[in-house]
N, C-alpha and C positions, 0 to 999 in steps of 0.2 A: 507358638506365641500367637496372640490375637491380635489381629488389625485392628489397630486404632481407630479412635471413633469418630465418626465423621462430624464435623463441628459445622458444616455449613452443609446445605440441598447440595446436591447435583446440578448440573445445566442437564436440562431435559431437552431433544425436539432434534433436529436436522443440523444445524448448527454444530454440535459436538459429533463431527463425525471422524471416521477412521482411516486414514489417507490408505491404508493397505486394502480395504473391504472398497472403495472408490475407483482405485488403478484397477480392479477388474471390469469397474463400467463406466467405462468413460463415456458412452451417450448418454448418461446419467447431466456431465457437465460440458459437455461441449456440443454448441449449438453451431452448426456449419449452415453457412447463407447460400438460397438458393441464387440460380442465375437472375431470378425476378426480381430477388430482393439485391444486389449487385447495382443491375440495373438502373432502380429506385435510387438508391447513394448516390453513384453518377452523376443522374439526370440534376439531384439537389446539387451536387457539389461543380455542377455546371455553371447552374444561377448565383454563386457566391464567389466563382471564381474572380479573383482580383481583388478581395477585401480582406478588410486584417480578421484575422479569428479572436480576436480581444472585443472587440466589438460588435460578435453574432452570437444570437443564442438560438434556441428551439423552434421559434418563429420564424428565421430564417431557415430554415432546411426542411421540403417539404416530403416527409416518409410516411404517406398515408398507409401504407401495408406493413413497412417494420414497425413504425412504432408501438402498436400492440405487443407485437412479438419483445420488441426489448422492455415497456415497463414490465410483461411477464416475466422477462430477466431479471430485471431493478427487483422486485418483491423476492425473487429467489435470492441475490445478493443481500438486501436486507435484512429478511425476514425468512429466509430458508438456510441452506449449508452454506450460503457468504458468499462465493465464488459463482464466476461462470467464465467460460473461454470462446469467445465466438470465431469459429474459423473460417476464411476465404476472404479476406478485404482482398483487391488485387493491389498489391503495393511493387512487384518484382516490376521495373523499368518504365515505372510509373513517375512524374517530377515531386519531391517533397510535400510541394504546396497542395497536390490535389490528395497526395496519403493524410496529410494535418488535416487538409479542409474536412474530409469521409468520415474521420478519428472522432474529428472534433462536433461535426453532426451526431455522431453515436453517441459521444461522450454527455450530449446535453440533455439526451433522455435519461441519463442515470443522476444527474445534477449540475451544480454552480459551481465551474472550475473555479479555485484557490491558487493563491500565490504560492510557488512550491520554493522559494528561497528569497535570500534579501534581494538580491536583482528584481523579483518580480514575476520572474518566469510562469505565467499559466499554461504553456507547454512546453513540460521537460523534455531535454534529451538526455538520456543514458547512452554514456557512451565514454570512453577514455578518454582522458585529456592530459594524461602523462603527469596525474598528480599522484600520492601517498597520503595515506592518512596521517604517518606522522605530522604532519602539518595539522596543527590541532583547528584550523580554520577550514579544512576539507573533507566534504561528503563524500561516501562511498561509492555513490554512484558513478564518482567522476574517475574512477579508477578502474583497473581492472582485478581488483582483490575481491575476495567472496565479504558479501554482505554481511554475512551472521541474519539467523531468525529477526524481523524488528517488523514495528509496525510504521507506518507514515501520518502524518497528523493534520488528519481530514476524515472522512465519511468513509468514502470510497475511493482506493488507490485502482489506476487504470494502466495498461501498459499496451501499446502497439508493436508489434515487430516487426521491425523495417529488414535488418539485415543479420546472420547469425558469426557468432565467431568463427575461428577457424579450429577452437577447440574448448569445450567448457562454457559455461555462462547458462549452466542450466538454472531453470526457476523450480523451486522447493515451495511449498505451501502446509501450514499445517493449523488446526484446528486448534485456539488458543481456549477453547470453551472444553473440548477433548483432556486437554493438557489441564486445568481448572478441576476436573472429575477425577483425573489418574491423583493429583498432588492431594485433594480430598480425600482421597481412598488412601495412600499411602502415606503422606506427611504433611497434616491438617497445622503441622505447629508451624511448618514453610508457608505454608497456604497463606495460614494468619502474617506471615511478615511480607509475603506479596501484596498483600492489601492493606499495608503499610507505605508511605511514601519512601521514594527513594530519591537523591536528586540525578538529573541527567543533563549533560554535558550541550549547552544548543549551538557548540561548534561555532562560535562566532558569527552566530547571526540572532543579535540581542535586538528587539523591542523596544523603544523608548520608553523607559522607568523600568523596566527587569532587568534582574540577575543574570550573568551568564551561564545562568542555569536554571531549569523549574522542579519543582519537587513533586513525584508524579506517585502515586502506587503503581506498581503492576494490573491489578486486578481492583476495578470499583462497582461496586453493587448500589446498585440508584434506581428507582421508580419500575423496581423488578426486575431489572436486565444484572448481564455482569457482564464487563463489557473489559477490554484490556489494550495496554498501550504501554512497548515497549522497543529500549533499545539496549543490548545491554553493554554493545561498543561503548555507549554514548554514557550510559550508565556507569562506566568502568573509570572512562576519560574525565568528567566530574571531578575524581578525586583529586585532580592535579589543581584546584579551588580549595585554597589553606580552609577557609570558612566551612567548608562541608565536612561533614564528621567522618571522620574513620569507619570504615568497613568492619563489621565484628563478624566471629565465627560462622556467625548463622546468616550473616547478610551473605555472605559470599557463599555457605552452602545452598543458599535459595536460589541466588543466580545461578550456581552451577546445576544443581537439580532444574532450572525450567532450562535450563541451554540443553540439557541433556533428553531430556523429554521433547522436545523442539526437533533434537533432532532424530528421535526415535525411529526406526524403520519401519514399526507398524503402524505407528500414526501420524508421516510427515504423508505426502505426494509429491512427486515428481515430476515436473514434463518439460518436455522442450518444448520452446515457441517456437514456430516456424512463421517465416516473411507470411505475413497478413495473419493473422493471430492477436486478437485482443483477449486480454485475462482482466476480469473488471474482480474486486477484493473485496470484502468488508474490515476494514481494520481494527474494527471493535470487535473480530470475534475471529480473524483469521491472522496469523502472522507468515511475512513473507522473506524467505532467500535466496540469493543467487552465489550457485559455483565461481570461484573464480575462474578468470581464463586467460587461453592468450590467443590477441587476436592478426588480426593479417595483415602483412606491410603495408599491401596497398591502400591508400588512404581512401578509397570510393569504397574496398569490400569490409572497410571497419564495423564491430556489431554497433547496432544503434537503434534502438527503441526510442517511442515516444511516451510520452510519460503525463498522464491528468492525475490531479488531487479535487476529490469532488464534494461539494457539499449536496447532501443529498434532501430535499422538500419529504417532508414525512420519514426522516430516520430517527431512531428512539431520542427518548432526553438523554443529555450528558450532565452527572455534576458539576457544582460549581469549582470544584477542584482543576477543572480541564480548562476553566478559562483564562489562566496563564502562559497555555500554551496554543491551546485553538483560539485566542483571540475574543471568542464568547462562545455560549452554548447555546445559542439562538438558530434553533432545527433552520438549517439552509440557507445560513450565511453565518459556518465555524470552521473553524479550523486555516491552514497556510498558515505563510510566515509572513508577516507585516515590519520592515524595520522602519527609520526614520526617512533613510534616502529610497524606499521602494517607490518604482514604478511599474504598474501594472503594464505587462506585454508578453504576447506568444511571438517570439524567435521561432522561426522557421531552419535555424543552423544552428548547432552546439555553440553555446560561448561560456 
């Protein structure tokens, strides 16, 4: 039998790449800081000690020698394979405040932190808080159950690692532009219903004037890009909204076919974070998961990452489809969650 005919391009370029062909070179993406550049974070996150990080950006942190080095990351995150892992922040028996302040210096050369929920939160904690998703009001982050493949909804998702489980809690990554060529090549009639809207579930945390849910595609193709944003938890959960149409044959075969592909061994990657490790993402062309786990009684060796959603100055255009849920499509200042009672603040402690 002959493979069907491709109804849409390829994604061509660095972007679509092959998590299996990558885990053989990892200096490809992982950028380890010298002791100089150490140094440089330090000396900045000296001069800022004692102020809120809601109220510093760029200007305040002075990294005359990294900053080249990280917009050369920024352009690789955007504009190249999506990702990069920078390793050696010294965060082991370090105080919170001075790991956020270092995080959050790095974080402003890649963009304009975002509100990552209705609280307000512009720096996440991951970390357990003894929730379940049953609770149809609760993010996955706040648990310790595996994510599923999803993207976050900003530019660029950021993740620091503070401290690791005592077992599990690996981070998976894989190439949603990779995954976009395989479903082209193999079932172009899925393809076309990914780029179709679906709606998805916003878990209780509504916008004043929207739905408790937005209607998104998988896959939108706009001003030459083809860019992707998904959840398919969140996706799933939706249906329990009488208003939203029934799942037919092929909707649920699409889901299953990209959950499956997502999690493919040749084309996911794999890695552990390790304490001072930042993974910076492109969400529009990368999707991310984490193992579940279980972690350690003691309450100081719990895992706990820090967490930015970034709007990125110079990241492609987004349709206007996206602004029901990124809030607008205005390059470097879209995306977070806005509700009615948000207030913008970076918590220094899980709440």
């Amino acid at each position: 039998m002959s493979a069907p005919a491709l109804s849409r391009p390829l994604v061509e370029g660095p972007s679509a790449w092959i998590g299996a062909e990558l885990a053989r070179r990892p200096e490809q993406w992982i950028y380890a800081l010298s002791p100089a550049e150490i140094a440089e974070i330090e000396a900045a996150v000296a001069k800022v000690r004692g102020r809120d990080l809601a109220h510093l950006n760029a200007a305040d942190f002075d990294l005359p020698c990294l900053t080249p080095v990280l917009e050369g990351l920024r352009e690789e995150v955007l504009n190249g394979r999506g990702f990069v892992l920078i390793r050696g922040l010294p965060v082991e028996g370090k105080p919170i405040e001075d790991s956020a302040a270092a995080y959050w210096g790095i974080g402003t050369r890649f963009g304009n932190a975002r509100s990552q929920n209705a609280m307000g939160h512009l720096l996440g904690h991951v970390r357990d808080l003894g929730l379940a998703t049953t609770d149809p009001n609760v993010r996955t982050y706040q648990t310790t159950e595996r994510q599923h493949f999803h993207t976050d909804s900003c530019d660029i998702v950021a993740l620091l690692c503070l401290k690791t489980a005592q077992q599990g809690g690996l981070s998976s990554i894989v190439s949603s532009m990779a995954m976009y060529n395989e479903l082209a090549k193999r079932r172009p009639d899925l393809l076309d219903r990914l780029c179709q809207p679906f709606a998805t579930d916003r878990r209780g945390e509504v916008p004043a004037g929207e739905k408790p849910y937005f209607d998104m595609p998988v896959y939108n193709e706009h001003a030459g890009y083809v860019s992707a944003i998904y959840s398919g938890t969140y996706i799933r959960s939706a249906q329990r909204f009488p208003d939203v149409p029934r799942f037919s044959a092929q909707d649920m075969e699409a889901l299953e076919m990209f959950d499956d592909l997502a999690n493919d061994k040749e084309l996911r990657l794999d890695m552990e974070l390790r304490p001072g490790d930042m993974q910076f993402l492109h969400n529009h062309t990368c999707l991310h998961d984490r193992t579940a786990f279980v972690d350690w009684p003691e309450p100081e060796r719990k895992r706990h990452l820090l967490r930015l959603w970034l709007a990125a100055p110079g990241a492609r255009p987004l349709p206007p489809i996206y602004a029901p849920r990124y809030g607008s499509t205005t390059v470097g200042d879209r995306g977070g969650i806005i509700c009615e009672k948000t207030r913008l603040h970076a918590p220094l402690e899980p709440v």
